[in-house]
FIRODREN-369076 format. One record per residue: x, y, z of N, C-alpha, C in turn; residue in three letters. Coordinates in steps of 0.02 Angstrom, whole numbers, padded with zeros to 5 digits, always signed. Layout:
BEGIN
XYZXYZXYZALA;...
% end
This chain:
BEGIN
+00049-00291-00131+00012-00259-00077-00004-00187-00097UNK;-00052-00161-00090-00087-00114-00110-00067-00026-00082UNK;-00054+00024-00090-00039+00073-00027-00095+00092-00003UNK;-00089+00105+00040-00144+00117+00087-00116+00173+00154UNK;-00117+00233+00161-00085+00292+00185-00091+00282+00246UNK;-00036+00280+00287-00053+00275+00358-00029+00214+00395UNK;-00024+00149+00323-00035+00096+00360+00008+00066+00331UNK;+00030+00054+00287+00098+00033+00242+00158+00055+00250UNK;+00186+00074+00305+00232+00072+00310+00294+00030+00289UNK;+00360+00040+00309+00412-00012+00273+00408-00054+00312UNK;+00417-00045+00410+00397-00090+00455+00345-00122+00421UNK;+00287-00129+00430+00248-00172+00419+00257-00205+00326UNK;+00272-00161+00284+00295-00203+00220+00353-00244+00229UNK;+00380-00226+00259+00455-00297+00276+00426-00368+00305UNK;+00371-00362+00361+00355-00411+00387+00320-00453+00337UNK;+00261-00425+00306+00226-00430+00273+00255-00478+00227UNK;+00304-00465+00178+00350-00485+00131+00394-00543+00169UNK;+00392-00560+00231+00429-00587+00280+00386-00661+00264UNK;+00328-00653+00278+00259-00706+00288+00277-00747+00219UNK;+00301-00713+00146+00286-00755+00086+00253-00742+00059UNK;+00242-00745-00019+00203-00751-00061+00191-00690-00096UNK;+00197-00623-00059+00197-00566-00109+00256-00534-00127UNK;+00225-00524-00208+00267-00492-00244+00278-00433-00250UNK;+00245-00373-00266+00262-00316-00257+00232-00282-00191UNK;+00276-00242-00158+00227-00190-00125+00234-00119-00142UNK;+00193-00077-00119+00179-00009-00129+00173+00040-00090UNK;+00227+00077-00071+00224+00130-00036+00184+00178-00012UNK;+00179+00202+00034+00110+00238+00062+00108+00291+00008UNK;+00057+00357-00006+00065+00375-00072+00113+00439-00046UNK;+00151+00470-00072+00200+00528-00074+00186+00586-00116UNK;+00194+00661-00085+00161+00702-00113+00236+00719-00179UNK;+00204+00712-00211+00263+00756-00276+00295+00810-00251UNK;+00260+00864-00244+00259+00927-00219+00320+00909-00132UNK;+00294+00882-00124+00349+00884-00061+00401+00842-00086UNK;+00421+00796-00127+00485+00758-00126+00530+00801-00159UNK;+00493+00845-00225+00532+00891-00266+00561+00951-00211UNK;+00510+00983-00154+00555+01019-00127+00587+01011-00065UNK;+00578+00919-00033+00644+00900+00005+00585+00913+00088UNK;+00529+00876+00083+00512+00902+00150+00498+00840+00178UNK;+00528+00847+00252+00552+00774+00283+00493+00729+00279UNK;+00426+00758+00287+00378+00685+00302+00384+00648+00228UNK;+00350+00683+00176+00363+00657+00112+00422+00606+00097UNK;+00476+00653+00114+00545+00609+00097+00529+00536+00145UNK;+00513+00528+00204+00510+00465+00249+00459+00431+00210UNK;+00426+00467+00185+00357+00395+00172+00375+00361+00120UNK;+00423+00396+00082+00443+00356-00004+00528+00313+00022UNK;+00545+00308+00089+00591+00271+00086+00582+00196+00094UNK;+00626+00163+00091+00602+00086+00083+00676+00044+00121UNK;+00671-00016+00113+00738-00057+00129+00732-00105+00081UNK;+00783-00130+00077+00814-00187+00040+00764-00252+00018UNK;+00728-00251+00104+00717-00335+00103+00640-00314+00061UNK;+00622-00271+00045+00566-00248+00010+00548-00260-00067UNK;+00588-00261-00095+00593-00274-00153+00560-00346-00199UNK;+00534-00333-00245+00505-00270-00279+00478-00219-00257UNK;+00501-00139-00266+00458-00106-00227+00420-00059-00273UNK;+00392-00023-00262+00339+00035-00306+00348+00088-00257UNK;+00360+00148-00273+00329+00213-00225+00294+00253-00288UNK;+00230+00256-00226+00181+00289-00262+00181+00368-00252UNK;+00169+00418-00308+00159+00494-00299+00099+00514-00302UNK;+00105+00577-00305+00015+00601-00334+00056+00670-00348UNK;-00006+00688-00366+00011+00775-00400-00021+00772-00445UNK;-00031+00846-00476-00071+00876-00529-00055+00913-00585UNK;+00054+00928-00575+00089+00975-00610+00144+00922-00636UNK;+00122+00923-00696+00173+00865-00744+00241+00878-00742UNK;+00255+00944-00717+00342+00944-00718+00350+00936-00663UNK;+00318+00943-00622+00333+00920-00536+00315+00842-00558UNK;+00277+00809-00577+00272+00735-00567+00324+00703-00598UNK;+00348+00722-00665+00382+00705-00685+00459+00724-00637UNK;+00483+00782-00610+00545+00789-00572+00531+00746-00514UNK;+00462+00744-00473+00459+00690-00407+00502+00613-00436UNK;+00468+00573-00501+00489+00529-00522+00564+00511-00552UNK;+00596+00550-00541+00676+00567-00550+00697+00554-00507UNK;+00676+00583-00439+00698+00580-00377+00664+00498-00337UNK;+00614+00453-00377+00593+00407-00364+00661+00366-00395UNK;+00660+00381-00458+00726+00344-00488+00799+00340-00471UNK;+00815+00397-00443+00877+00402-00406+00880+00373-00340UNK;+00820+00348-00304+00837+00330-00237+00830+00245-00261UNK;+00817+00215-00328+00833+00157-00335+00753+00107-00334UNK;+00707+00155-00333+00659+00106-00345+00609+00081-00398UNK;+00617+00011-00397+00601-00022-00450+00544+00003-00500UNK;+00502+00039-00473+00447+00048-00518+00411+00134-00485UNK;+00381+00178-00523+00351+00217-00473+00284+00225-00520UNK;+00245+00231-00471+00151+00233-00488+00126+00299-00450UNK;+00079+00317-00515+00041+00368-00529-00016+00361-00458UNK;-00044+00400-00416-00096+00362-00402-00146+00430-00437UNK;-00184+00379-00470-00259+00407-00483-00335+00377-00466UNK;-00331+00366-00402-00357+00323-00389-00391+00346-00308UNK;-00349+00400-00268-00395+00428-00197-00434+00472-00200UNK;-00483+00464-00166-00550+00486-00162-00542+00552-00113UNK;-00507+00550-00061-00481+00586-00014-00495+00666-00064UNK;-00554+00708-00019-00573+00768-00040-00498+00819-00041UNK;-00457+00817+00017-00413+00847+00015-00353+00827-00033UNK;-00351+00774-00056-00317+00738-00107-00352+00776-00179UNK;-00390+00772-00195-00446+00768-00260-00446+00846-00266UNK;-00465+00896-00237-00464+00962-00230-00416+00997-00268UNK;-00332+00948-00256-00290+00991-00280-00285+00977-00353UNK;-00312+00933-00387-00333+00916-00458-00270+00857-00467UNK;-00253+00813-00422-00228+00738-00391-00279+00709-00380UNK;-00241+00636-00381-00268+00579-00338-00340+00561-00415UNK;-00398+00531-00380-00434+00523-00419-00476+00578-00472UNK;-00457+00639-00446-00496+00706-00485-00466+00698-00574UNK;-00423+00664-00541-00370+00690-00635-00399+00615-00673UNK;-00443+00586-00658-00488+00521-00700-00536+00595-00746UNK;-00551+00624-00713-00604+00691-00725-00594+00736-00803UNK;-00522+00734-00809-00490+00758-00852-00427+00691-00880UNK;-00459+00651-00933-00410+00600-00960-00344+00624-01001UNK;-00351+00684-01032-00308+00714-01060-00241+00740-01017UNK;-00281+00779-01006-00230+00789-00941-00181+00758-00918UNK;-00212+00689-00888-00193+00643-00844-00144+00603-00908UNK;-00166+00611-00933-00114+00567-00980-00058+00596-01014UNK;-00051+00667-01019-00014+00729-01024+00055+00709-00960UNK;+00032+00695-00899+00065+00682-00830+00093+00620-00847UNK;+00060+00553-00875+00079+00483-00870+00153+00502-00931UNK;+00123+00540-00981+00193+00556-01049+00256+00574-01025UNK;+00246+00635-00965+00288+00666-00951+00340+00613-00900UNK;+00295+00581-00872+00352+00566-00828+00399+00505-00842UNK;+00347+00469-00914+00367+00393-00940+00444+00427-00981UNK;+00435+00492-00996+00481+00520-01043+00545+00541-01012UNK;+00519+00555-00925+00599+00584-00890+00624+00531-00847UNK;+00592+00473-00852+00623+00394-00799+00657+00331-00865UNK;+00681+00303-00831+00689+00244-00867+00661+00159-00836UNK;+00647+00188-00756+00603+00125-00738+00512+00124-00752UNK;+00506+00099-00749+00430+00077-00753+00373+00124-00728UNK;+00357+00162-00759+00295+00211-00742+00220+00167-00742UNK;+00190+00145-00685+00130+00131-00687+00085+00175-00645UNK;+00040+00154-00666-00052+00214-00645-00090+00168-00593UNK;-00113+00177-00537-00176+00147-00512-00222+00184-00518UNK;-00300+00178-00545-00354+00230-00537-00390+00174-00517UNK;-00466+00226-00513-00523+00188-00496-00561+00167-00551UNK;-00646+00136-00560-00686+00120-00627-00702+00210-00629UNK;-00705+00260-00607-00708+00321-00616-00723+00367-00555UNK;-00753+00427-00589-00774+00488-00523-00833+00456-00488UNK;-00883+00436-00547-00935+00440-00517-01004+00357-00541UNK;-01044+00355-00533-01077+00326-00602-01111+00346-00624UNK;-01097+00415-00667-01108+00416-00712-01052+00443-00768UNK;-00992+00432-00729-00911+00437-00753-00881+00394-00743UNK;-00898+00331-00780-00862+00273-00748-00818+00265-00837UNK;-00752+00289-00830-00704+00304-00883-00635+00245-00879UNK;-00636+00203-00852-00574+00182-00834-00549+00123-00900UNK;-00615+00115-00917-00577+00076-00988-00530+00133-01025UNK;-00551+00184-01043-00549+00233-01091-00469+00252-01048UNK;-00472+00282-00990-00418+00298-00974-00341+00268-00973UNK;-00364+00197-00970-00325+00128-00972-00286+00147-01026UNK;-00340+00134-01105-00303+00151-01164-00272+00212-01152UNK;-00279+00269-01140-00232+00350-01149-00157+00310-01103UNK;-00190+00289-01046-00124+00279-00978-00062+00244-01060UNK;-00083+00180-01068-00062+00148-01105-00021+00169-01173UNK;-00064+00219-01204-00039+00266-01255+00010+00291-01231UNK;+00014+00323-01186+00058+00398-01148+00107+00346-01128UNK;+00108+00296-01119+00195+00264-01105+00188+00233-01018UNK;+00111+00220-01028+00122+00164-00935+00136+00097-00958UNK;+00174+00071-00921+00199+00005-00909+00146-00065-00885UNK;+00111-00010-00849+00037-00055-00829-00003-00016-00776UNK;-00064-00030-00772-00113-00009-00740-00135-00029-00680UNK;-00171-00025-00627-00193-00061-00582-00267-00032-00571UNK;-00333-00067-00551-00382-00023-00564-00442-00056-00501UNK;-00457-00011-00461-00503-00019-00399-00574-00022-00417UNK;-00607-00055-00416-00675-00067-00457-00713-00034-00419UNK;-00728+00013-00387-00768+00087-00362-00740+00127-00396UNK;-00803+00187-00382-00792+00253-00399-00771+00323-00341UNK;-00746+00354-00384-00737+00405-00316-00782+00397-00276UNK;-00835+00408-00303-00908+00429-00259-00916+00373-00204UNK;-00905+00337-00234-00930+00255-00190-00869+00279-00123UNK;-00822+00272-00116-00757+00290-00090-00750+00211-00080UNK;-00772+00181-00008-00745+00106-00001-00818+00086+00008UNK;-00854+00112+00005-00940+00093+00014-00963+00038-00053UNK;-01011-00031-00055-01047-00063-00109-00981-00123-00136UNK;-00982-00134-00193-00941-00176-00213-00906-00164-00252UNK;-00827-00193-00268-00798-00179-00327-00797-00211-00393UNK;-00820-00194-00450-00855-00201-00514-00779-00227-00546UNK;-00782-00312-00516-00709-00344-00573-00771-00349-00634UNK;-00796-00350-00665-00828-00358-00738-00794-00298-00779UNK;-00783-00238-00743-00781-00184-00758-00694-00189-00776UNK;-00653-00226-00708-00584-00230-00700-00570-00264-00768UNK;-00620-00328-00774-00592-00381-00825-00591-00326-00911UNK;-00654-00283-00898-00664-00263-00976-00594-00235-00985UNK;-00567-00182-00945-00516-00150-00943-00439-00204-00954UNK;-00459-00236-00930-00401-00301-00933-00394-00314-01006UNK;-00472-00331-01041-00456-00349-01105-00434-00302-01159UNK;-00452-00229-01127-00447-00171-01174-00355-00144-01191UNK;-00334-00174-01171-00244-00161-01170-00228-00215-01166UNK;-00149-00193-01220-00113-00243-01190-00060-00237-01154UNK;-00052-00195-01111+00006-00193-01051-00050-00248-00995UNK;-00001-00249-00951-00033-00287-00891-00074-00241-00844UNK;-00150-00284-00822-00189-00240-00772-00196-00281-00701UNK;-00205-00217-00672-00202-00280-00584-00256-00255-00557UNK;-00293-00297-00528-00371-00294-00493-00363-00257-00440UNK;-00401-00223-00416-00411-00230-00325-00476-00209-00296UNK;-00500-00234-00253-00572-00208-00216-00606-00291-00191UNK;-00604-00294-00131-00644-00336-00082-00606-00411-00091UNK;-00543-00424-00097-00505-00474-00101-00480-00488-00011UNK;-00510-00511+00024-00485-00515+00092-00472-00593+00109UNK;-00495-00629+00072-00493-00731+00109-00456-00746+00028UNK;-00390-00794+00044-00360-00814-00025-00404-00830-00069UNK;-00453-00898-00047-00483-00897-00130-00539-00845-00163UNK;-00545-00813-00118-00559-00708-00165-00512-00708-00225UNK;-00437-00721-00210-00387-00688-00231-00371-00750-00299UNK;-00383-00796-00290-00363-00845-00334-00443-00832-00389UNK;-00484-00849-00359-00538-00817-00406-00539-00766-00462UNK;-00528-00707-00437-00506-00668-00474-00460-00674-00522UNK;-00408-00688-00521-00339-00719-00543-00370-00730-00605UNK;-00418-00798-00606-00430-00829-00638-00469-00818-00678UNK;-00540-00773-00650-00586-00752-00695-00600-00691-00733UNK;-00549-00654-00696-00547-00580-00739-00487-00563-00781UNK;-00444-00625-00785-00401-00596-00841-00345-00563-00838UNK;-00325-00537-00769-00294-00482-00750-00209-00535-00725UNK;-00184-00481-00730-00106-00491-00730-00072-00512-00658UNK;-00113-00472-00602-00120-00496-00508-00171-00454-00495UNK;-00178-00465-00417-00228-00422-00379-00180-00389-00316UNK;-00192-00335-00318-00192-00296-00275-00217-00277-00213UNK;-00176-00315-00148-00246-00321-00103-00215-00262-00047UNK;-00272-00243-00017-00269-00166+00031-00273-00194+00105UNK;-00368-00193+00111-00356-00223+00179-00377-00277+00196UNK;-00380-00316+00147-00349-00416+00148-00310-00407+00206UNK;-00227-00357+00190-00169-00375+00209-00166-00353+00292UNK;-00218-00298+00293-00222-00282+00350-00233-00335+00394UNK;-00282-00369+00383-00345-00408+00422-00293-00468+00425UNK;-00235-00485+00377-00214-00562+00369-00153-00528+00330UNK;-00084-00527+00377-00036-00520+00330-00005-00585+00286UNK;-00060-00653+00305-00036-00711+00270-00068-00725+00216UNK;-00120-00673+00203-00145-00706+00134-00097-00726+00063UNK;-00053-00668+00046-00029-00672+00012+00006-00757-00023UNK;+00032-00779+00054+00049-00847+00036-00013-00881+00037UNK;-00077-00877+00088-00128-00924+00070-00139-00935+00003UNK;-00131-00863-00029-00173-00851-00084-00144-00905-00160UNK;-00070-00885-00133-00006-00927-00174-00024-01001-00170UNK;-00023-01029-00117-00007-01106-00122-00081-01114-00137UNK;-00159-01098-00135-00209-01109-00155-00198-01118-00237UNK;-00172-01078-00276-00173-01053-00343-00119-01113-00370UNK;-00088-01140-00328-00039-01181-00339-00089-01274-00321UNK;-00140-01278-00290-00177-01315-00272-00173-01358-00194UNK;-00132-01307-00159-00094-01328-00105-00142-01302-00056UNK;-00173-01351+00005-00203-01322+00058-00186-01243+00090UNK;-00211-01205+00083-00174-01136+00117-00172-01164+00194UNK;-00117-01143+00236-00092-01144+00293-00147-01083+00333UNK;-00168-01134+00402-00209-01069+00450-00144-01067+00482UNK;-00151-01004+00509-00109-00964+00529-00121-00965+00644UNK;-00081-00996+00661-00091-01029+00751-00098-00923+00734UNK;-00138-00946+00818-00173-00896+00875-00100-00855+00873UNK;-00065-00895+00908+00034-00861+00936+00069-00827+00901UNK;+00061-00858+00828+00085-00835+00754+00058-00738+00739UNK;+00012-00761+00747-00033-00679+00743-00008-00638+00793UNK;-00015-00650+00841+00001-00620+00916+00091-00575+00907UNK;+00115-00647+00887+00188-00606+00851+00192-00588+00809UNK;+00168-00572+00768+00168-00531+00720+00160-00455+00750UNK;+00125-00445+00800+00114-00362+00817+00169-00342+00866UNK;+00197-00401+00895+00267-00393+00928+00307-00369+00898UNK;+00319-00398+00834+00381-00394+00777+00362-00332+00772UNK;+00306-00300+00740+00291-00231+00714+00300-00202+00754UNK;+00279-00194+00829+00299-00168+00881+00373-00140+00890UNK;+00409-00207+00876+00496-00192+00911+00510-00165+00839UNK;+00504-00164+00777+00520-00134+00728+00514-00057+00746UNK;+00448-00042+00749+00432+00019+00758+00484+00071+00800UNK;+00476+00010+00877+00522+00045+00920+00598+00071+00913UNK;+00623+00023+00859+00721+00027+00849+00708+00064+00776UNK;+00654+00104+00761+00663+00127+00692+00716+00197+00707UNK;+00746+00197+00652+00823+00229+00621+00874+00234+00683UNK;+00858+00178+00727+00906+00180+00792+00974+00109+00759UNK;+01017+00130+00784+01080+00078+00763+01071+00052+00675UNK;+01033+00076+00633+01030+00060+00567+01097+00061+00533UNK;+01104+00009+00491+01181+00001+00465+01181+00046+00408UNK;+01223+00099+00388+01230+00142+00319+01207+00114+00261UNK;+01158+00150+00221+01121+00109+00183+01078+00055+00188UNK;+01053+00062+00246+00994+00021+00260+00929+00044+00240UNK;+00927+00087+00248+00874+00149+00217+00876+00175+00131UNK;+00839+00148+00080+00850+00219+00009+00821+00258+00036UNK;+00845+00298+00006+00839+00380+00021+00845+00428-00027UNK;+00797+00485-00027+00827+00521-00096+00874+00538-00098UNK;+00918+00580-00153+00969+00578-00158+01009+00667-00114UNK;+01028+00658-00066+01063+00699-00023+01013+00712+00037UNK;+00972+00674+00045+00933+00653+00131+00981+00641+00180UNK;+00966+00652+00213+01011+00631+00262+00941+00573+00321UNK;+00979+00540+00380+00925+00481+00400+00922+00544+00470UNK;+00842+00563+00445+00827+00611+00494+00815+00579+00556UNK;+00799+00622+00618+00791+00606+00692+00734+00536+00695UNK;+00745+00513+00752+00703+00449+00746+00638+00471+00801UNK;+00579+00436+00792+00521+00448+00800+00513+00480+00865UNK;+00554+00477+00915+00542+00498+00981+00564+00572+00973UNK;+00562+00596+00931+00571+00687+00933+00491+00707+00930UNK;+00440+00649+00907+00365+00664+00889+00340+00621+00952UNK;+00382+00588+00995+00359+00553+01034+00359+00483+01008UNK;+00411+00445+01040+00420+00371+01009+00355+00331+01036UNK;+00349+00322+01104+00291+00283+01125+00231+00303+01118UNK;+00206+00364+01102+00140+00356+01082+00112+00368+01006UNK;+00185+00364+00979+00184+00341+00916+00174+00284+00900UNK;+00215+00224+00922+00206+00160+00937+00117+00148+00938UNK;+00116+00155+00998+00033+00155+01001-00001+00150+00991UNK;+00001+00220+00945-00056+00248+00881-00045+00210+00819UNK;+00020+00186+00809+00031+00148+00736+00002+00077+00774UNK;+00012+00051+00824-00032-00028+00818-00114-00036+00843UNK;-00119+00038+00886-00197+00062+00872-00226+00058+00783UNK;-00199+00092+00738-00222+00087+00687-00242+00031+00669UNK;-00173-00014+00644-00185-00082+00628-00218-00116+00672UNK;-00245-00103+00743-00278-00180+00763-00353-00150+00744UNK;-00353-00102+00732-00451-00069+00696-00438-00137+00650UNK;-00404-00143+00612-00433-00188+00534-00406-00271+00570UNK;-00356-00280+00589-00312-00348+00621-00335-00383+00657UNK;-00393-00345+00699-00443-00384+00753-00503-00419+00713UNK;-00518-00407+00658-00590-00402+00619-00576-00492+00599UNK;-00636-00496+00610-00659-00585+00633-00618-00627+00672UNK;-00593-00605+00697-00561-00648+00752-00613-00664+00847UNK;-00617-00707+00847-00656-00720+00910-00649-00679+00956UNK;-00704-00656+00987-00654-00584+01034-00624-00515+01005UNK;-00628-00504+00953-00574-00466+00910-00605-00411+00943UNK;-00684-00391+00959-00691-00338+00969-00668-00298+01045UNK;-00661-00350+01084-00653-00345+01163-00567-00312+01144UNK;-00536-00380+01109-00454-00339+01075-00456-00268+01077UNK;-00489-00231+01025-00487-00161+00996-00485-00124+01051UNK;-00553-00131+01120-00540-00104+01138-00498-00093+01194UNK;-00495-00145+01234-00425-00169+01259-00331-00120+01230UNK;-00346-00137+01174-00295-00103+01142-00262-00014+01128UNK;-00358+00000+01089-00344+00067+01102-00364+00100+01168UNK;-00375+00063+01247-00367+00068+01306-00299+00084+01347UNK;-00252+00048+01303-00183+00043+01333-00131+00100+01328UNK;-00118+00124+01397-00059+00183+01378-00016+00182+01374UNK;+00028+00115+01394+00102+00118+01394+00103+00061+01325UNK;+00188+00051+01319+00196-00006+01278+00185-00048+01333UNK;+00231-00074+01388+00205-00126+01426+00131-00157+01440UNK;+00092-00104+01438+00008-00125+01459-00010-00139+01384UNK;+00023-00117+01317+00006-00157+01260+00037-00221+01247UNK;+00089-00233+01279+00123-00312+01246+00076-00347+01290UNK;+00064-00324+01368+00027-00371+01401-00048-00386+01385UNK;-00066-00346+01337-00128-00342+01314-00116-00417+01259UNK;-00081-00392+01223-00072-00436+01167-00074-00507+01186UNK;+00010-00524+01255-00004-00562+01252-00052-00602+01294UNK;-00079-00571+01308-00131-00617+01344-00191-00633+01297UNK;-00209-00601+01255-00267-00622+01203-00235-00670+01167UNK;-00177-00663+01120-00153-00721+01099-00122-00776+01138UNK;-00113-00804+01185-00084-00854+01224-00013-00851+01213UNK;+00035-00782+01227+00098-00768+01209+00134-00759+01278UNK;+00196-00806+01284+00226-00802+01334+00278-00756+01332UNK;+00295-00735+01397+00351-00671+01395+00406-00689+01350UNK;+00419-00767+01339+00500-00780+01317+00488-00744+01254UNK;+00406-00771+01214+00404-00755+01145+00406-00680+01107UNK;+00424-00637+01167+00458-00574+01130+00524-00556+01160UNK;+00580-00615+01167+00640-00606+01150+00670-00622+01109UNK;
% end
């Protein structure tokens, strides 16, 4: 599963991983700069749980001894793999000479991939895009440096900065890159219905796909996508099934770092499990986190649009479960 800021949470990656079929997920992205100097939002977004695993937390940054010390502190809290992102478009991201700006400068960027392959011992991988722009579309080229400099593997979004999520993503472009190395490369861009995902698989060469907001729209693809590739009817997913699913995320949300058993949480190393969400306001936190997700969660569903607004209508949690369940045909028992 792909990171995607805002929306990837561990709540929703636990469930997610709950459904079947995916293998890695990826942490919302984490600023370097803040994990190296210990500042609470940063530290929360790179934590994870158990049932997560395989996990990835992703950084960004622009200062190779900060990326490289963030990735220390990725390694000490125990997670399996940590990724570069070079790959957001996000002006305020890109500005600071992060995120996708450092495709701009390959040297560089590969200066950052050395440093940090040199101070970890788990798995340093890169996500970028096909480039800045088109008429900077570098990502074969960068692939090889990532590769040189000591990445483990690549993952590569077939837009360009410029494009941001606008037009299509260029797997021809994914596959060339696929063939141009030999570490492993992983697709991603417009994979939302399993056989998208098995397609790909198959025709570009690539090692997996990386899906963003597939997962949004359908936290079941992952297994559709599985038992398709396997030749197995993918499973539709009942009306009720969906419906609980935003329950689950819901009551997750609500008991987050409440009664958590010691070590339920990684954590960097001398974190402590800061205050729980109701110091920012628990319920209209709640809210706003299943406001987000039903923007993408409602999308083709019959009605989906009447949902949205229904949803981001609702002020309490109660006037949201009753929202819920009444669009999905969910009885009170089914959120005990």
């Amino acid at each position: 599963m792909a990171p995607m800021a805002g929306m990837t949470d561990t709540a929703f990656r636990r469930l997610v991983k709950r459904q079947g079929g995916c293998g890695l997920v990826v942490t919302e992205m984490v600023s370097s700069e803040g994990l190296v100097r210990g500042i609470d939002r940063p530290l929360e977004f790179a934590e994870y749980t158990e049932e997560e695993r395989p996990v990835s937390i992703q950084i960004f940054g622009g200062d190779p001894v900060k990326m490289a010390d963030a990735a220390q502190i990725v390694q000490g809290m125990g997670a399996d793999i940590v990724d570069i992102n070079m790959g957001c478009p996000v002006p305020k991201i890109a500005k600071h000479n992060a995120g996708c700006s450092l495709m701009r400068e390959p040297a560089y960027a590969a200066s950052i991939i050395n440093a940090m392959a040199k101070a970890v011992g788990i798995p340093v991988t890169v996500k970028m895009r096909a480039g800045w722009n088109e008429h900077d579309i570098n990502a074969p080229l960068l692939a090889r440096m990532a590769q040189d400099a000591g990445a483990a593997a690549v993952a590569v979004h077939g837009r360009t900065a410029a494009q941001s999520y606008s037009g299509e993503s260029d797997w021809s472009l994914i596959a060339r890159v696929a063939a141009g190395v030999s570490i492993p490369v992983f697709g991603s861009g417009d994979c939302v219905e399993p056989d998208q995902v098995v397609a790909r698989l198959r025709e570009s060469n690539v090692a997996g796909v990386l899906i963003g907001r597939g997962a949004l729209r359908n936290p079941w693809i992952f297994r559709q996508a599985s038992d398709a590739e396997r030749g197995l009817a993918p499973q539709a997913v009942p009306l009720e099934a969906r419906g609980q699913f935003l329950f689950d995320y819901m009551d997750l949300l609500l008991h987050e770092r409440l009664d958590e058993a010691a070590g339920f949480r990684h954590m960097a190393p001398g974190q402590t499990n800061g205050p729980p969400p109701e110091a920012r306001g628990r319920e209209r936190w709640v809210i706003n986190k299943i406001r987000a997700l039903g923007s993408w969660y409602t999308k083709g569903l019959d009605g989906g649009a009447q949902l949205r607004v229904a949803i981001n209508s609702a002020k309490s949690i109660p006037e949201l479960r009753e929202t819920i369940a009444g669009f999905f045909l969910l009885t009170e028992s089914s959120n005990k």
